[in-house]
C-alpha positions as CSV (number, residue, x, y, z in Angstrom):
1,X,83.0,112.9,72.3
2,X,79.7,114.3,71.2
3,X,79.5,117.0,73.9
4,X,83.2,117.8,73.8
5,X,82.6,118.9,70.1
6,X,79.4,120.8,71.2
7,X,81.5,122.6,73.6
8,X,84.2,123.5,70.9
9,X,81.4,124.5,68.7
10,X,80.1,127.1,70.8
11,X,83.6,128.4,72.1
12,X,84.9,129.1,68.3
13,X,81.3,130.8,67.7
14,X,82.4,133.3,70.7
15,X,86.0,133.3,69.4
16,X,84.3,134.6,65.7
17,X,82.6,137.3,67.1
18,X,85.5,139.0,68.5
19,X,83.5,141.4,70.8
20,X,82.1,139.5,73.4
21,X,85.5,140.0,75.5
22,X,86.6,136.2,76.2
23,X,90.4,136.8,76.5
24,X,90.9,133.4,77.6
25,X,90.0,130.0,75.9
26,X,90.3,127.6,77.8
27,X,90.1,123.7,76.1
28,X,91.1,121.0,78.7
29,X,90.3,117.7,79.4
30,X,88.6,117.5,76.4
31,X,89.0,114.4,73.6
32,X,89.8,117.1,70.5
33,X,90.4,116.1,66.8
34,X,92.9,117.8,65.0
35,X,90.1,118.7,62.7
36,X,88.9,120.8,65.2
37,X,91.9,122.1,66.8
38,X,92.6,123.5,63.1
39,X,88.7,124.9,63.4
40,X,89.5,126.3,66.7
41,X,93.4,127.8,64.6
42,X,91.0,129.6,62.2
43,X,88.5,131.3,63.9
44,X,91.8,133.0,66.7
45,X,93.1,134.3,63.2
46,X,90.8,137.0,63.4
47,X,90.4,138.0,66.6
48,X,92.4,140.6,68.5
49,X,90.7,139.8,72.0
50,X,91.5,136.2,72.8
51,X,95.0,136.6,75.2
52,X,95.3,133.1,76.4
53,X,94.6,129.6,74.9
54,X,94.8,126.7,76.6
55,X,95.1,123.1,75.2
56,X,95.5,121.2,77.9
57,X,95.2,117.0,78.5
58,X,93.4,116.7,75.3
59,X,95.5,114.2,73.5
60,X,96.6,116.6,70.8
61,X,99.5,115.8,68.4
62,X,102.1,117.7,66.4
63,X,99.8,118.1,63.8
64,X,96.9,120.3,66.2
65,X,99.9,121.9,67.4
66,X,101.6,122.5,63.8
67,X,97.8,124.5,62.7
68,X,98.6,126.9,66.4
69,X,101.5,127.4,65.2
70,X,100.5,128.4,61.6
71,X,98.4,130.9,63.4
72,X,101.0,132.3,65.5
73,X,103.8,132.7,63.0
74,X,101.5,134.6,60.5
75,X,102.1,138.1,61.1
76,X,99.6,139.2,59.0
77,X,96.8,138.1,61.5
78,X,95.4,140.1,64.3
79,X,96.3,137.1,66.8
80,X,97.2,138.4,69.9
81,X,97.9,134.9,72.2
82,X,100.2,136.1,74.6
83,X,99.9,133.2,76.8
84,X,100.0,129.2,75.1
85,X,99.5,125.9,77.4
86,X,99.8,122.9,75.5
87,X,100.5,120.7,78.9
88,X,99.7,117.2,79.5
89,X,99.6,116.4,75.7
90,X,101.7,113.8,75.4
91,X,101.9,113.0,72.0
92,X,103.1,116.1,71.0
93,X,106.9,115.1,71.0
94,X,109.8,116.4,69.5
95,X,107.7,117.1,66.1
96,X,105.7,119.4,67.8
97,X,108.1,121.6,69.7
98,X,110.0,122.0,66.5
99,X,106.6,123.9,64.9
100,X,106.3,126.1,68.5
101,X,110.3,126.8,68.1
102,X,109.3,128.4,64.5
103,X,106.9,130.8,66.1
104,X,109.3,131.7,68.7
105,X,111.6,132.7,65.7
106,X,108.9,134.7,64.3
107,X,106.2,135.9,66.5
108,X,106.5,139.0,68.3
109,X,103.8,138.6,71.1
110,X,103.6,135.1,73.0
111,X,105.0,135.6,76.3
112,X,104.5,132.7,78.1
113,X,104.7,129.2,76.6
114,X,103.9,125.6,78.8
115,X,105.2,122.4,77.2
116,X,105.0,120.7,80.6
117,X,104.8,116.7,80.1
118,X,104.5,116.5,76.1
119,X,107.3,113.9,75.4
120,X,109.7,116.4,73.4
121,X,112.6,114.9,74.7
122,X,116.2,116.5,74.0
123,X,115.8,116.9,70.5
124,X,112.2,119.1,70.8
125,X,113.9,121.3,73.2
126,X,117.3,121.7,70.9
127,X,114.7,123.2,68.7
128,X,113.3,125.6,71.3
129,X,116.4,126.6,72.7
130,X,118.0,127.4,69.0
131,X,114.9,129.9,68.7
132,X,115.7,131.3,72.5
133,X,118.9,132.6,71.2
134,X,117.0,134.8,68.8
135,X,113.8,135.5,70.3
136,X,113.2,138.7,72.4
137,X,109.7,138.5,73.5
138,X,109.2,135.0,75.4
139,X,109.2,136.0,79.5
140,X,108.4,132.5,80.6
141,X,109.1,128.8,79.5
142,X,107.9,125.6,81.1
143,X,109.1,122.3,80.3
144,X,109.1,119.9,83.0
145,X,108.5,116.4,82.7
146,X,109.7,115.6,79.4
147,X,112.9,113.2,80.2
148,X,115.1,116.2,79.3
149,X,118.8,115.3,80.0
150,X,122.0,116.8,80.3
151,X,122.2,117.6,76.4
152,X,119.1,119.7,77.0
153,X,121.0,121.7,79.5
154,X,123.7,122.2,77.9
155,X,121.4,123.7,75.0
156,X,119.9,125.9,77.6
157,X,123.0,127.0,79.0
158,X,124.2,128.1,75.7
159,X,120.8,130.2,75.3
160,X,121.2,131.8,78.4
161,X,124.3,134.0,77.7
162,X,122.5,134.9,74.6
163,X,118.6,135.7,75.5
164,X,118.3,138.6,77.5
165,X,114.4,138.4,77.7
166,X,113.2,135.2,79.8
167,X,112.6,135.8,83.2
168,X,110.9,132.1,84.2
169,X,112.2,128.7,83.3
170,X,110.6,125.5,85.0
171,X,112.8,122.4,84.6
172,X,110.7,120.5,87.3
173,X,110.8,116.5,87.1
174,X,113.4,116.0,84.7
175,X,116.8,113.8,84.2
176,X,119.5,116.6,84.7
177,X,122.2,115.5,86.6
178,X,125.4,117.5,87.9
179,X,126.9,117.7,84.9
180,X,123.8,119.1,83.7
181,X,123.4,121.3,86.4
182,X,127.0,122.4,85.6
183,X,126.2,123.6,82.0
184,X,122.7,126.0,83.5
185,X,125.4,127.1,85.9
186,X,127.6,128.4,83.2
187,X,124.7,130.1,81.4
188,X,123.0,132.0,85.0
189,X,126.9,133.6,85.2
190,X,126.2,135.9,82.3
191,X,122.5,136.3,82.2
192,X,120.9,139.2,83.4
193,X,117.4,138.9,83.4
194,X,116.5,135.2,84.8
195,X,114.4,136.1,87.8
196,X,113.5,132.3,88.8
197,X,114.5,129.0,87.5
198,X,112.8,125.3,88.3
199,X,115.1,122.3,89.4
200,X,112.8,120.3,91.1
201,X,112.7,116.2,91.2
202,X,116.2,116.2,89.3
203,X,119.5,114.6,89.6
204,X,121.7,117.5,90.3
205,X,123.3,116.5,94.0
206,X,125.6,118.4,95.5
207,X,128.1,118.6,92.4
208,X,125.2,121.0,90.7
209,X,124.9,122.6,93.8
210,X,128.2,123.2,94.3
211,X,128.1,124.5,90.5
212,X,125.3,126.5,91.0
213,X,126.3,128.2,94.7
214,X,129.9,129.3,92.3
215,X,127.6,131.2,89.2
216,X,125.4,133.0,91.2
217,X,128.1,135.1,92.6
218,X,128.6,136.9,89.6
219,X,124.7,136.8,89.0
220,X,122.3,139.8,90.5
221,X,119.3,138.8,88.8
222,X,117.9,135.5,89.8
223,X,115.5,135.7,93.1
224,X,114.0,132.3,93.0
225,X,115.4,129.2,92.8
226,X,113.4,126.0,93.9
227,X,116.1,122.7,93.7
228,X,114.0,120.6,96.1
229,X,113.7,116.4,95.3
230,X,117.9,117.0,93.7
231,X,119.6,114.9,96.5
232,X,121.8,117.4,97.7
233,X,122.3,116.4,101.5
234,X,124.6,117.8,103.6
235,X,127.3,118.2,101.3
236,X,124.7,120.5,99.0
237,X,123.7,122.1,101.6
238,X,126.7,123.4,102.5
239,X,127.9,124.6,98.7
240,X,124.6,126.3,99.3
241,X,125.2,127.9,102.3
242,X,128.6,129.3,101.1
243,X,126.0,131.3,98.3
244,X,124.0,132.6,100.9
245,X,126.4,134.0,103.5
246,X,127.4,137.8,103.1
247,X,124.4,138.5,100.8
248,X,126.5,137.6,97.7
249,X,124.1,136.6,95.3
250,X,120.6,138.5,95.2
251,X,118.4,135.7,96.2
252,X,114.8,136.1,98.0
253,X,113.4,132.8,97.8
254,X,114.9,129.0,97.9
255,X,113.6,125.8,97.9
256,X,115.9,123.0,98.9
257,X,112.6,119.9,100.6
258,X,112.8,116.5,100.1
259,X,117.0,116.8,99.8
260,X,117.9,114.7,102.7
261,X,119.0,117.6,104.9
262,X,120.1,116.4,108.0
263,X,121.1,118.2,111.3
264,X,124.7,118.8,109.9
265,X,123.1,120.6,106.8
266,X,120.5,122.6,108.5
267,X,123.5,123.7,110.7
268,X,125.5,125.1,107.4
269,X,122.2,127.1,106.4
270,X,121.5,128.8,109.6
271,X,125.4,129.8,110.1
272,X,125.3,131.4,106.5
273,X,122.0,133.1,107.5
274,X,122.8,134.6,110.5
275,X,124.0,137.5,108.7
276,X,121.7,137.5,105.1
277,X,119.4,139.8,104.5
278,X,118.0,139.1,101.1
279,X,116.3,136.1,101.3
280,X,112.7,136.0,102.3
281,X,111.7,132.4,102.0
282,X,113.3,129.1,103.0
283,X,112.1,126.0,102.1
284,X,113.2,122.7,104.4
285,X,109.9,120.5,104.1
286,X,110.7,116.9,103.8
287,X,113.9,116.4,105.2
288,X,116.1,114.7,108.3
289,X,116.1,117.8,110.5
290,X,115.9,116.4,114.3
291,X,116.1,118.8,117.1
292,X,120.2,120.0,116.8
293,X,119.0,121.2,113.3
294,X,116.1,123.0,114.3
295,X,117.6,124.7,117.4
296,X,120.2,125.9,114.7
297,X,117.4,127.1,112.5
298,X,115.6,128.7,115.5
299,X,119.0,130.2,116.8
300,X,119.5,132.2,113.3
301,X,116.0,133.5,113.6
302,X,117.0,135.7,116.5
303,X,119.6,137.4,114.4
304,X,118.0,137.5,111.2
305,X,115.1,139.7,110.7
306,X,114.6,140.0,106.8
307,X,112.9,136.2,106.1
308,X,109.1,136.0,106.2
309,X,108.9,132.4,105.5
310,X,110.0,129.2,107.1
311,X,108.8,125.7,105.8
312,X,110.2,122.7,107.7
313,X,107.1,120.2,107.8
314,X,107.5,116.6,107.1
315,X,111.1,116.4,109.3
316,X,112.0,115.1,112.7
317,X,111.8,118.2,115.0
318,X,111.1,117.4,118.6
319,X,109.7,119.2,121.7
320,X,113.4,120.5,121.9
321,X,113.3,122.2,118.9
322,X,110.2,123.4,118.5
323,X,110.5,125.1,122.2
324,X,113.5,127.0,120.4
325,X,111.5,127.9,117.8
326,X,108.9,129.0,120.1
327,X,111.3,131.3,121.9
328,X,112.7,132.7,119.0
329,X,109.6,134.1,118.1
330,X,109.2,136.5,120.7
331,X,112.6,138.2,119.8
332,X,112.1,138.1,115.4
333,X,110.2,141.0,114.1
334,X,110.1,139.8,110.4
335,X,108.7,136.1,110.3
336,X,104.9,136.2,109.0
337,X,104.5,132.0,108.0
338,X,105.8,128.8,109.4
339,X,105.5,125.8,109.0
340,X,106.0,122.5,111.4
341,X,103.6,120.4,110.4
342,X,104.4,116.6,110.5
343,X,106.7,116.5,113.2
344,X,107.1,114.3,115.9
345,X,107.1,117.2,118.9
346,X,104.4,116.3,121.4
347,X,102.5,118.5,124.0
348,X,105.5,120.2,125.7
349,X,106.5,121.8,122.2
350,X,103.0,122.4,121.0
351,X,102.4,124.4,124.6
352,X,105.4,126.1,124.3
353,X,104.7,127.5,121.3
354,X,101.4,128.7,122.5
355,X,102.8,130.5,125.2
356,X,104.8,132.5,123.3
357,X,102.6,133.0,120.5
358,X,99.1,134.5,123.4
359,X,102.1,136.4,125.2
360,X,104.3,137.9,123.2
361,X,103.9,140.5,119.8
362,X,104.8,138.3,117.3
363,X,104.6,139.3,113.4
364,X,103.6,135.2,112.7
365,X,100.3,135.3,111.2
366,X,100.4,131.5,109.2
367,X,101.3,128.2,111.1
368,X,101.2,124.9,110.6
369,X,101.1,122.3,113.2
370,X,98.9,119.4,111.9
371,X,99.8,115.3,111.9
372,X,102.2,115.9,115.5
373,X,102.6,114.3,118.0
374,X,100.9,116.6,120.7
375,X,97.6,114.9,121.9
376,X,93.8,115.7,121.2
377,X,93.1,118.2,124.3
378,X,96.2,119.9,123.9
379,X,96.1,120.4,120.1
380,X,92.4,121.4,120.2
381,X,93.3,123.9,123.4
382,X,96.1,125.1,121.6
383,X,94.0,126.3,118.7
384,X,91.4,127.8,120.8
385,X,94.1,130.0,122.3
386,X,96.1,130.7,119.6
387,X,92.8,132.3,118.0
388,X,91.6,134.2,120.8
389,X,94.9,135.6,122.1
390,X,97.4,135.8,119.0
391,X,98.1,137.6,115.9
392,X,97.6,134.1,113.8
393,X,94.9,134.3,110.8
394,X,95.3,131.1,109.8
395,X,96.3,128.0,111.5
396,X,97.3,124.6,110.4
397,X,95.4,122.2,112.5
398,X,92.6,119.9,112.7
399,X,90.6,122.1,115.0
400,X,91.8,125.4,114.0
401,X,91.3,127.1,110.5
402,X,92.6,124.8,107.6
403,X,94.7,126.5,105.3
404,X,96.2,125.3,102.1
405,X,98.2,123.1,103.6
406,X,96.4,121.5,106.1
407,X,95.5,117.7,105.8
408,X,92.4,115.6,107.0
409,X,92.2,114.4,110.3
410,X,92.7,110.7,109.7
411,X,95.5,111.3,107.0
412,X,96.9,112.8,110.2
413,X,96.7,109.5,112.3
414,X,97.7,107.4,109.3
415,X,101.1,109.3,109.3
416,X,101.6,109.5,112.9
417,X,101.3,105.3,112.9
418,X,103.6,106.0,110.2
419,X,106.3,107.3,112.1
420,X,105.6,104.9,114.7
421,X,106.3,102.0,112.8
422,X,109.6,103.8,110.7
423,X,110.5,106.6,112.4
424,X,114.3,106.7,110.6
425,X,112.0,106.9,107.2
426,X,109.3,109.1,107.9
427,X,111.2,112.3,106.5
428,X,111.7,110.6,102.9
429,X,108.1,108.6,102.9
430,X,105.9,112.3,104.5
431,X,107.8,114.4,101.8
432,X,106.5,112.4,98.4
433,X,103.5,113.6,99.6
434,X,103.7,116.8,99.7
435,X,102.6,118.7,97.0
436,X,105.9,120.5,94.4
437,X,104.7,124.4,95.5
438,X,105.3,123.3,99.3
439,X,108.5,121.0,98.7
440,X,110.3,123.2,95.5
């Protein structure tokens, strides 16, 4: 506790001085008092600099959070916080969302605001959606993981025909259902200026897709939309599809892993695809796709030429499959990253795959292939090939070069005796694992 209040010390001597150009404070993982968060309040009242302050995992309380906000909603000051995360503080509540929704009525500068997993609950973000309807500055609000219900979407919804400002709202890890999803739905009709919107690890299934996939007819706004974790299945998948087809709606980016996508689903997609030329990034990881589905997905990729990104790791794609997807390759022009990574294809697929990529002028440059099937020699030959002969800067392997996504050697043997042992469940069990920005 001692050095934490060293550190604050020193950061609110820098904050005083106003010239020594810190535009970001940064206070996380620290044990803070509210004594010192109100310290911290005082000394941002006079400076002009500071852009972004950060309070994050520190155990503050609506009362640290009511002394921000005093300094936010006095116009008077030369504060100039565009940016506030007050994340991970779980005792913030409803109380403290309340002061934040006062600033949003008054101040004229924060942009961005980050309430993720604070414990404010439907009646904290009543408050904030209330002061949505008025305010005209706010581009982004997150507010995942706060056991937000259908009421809160229904607030939302409401705020959405009326705020013509935010462009970002995170929802991720929430309790919105259908009916929920319903309400959002009849907000997105109207709005204009959404450009992404959050869904992730909710309770939406295909009734809020099938909401959704009807509202974004009429909407020419939103480009990104991640719903992965919603159990949708095939059913959602196909509301979905019905969206994508004929480039009516003016998405570029969707996330639908960890949905329980099977075959059947991944068939809807790829139909509706054939013919799209909007969206740039589809997101499968974490799914039931077998090989039917991903011949589907690799049969659409011969007609479509406009997505760049492709994510179905953690299904159950086969040699069969991945030799389609392989072939396609050599005919698309426009894929630059995907991903196959825990899969169960073995050497054939993995070879295949090669082939193309050492012979043919593909546009691929990321690919993924770690925790398969294929064996040690023919993965490790695979990447020696692939970076001698290909276009591929990075690849996903144990013996080629790790990207973000790649895992550890024996976390790939662990899931391969996975799949062994439960093959029917290793879609459902691999995709909990993954992390929300590959899944959502």
């Amino acid at each position: 506790m001692g050095q934490d209040a060293s550190k604050l010390s020193h950061l609110r001597r820098d904050i005083k001085e106003n010239g020594s150009g810190t535009t970001e404070v940064k206070v996380e993982g620290l044990q803070v008092s509210d004594k010192s968060i109100r310290k911290l309040s005082e000394a941002l009242r006079r400076n002009s600099v500071v852009e972004e302050l950060s309070v994050v995992g520190c155990g503050v309380g609506p009362v640290s959070v009511q002394h921000i906000s005093d300094t936010l909603c006095n116009s008077f000051l030369t504060c100039n916080i565009t940016k506030l995360n007050l994340s991970d503080n779980e005792q913030i509540g409803p109380e403290g969302a309340e002061s934040l929704a006062a600033v949003l009525e008054t101040n004229k500068v924060l942009q961005h605001l980050a309430l993720n997993n604070c414990d404010i609950g439907d009646r904290g973000l009543e408050a904030l959606a209330t002061a949505l309807c008025r305010n005209r500055t706010l581009v982004t609000l997150e507010v995942g993981t706060n056991s937000l219900t259908d009421v809160s979407a229904q607030y939302l919804g409401g705020s959405l025909k009326l705020n013509f400002k935010l462009e970002g709202l995170s929802l991720w890890q929430n309790d919105i259902s259908g009916q929920g999803a319903q309400r959002l739905a009849e907000g997105l009709q109207g709005n204009k200026t959404l450009l992404w919107i959050g869904l992730g690890s909710n309770h939406i299934g295909a009734e809020g897709a099938w909401a959704l996939s009807q509202s974004l007819q009429d909407n020419n706004s939103l480009l990104w939309m991640g719903l992965g974790g919603n159990e949708l299945g095939d059913k959602g998948a196909l509301h979905l599809a019905t969206l994508l087809q004929d480039n009516v709606c003016s998405l570029q980016s969707i996330g639908l892993g960890g949905n329980e996508i099977r075959d059947e689903g991944a068939g809807h997609l790829a139909a509706a695809l054939k013919l799209n030329t909007t969206l740039r990034s589809l997101g499968l990881g974490g799914n039931q796709i077998a090989d039917d589905g991903g011949k589907s997905i690799a049969d659409m990729l011969r007609h479509n030429q406009s997505l760049r990104k492709v994510l179905l790791s953690s299904n159950l794609l086969g040699d069969n499959a991945v030799a389609a997807l392989a072939e396609c390759l050599a005919v698309n022009s426009g894929l630059d990253m995907l991903l196959i990574g825990d899969n169960p294809f073995g050497d054939e697929g993995g070879t295949r795959l090669c082939e193309v990529l050492c012979q043919s002028n593909t546009t691929l440059t990321v690919l993924d292939i770690h925790g398969s099937r294929m064996s040690n020699p023919v993965e490790k030959e695979i990447a020696d090939n692939v970076s001698k002969y290909s276009s591929l800067k990075k690849l996903g392997s144990y013996y080629g070069t790790r990207s973000s996504h790649s895992i550890s050697h024996t976390e790939a043997q662990a899931r391969k005796l996975a799949r062994q042992r439960n093959e029917q469940n290793f879609a459902r069990q691999a995709s909990s694992q993954l992390s929300p920005s590959h899944l959502y």
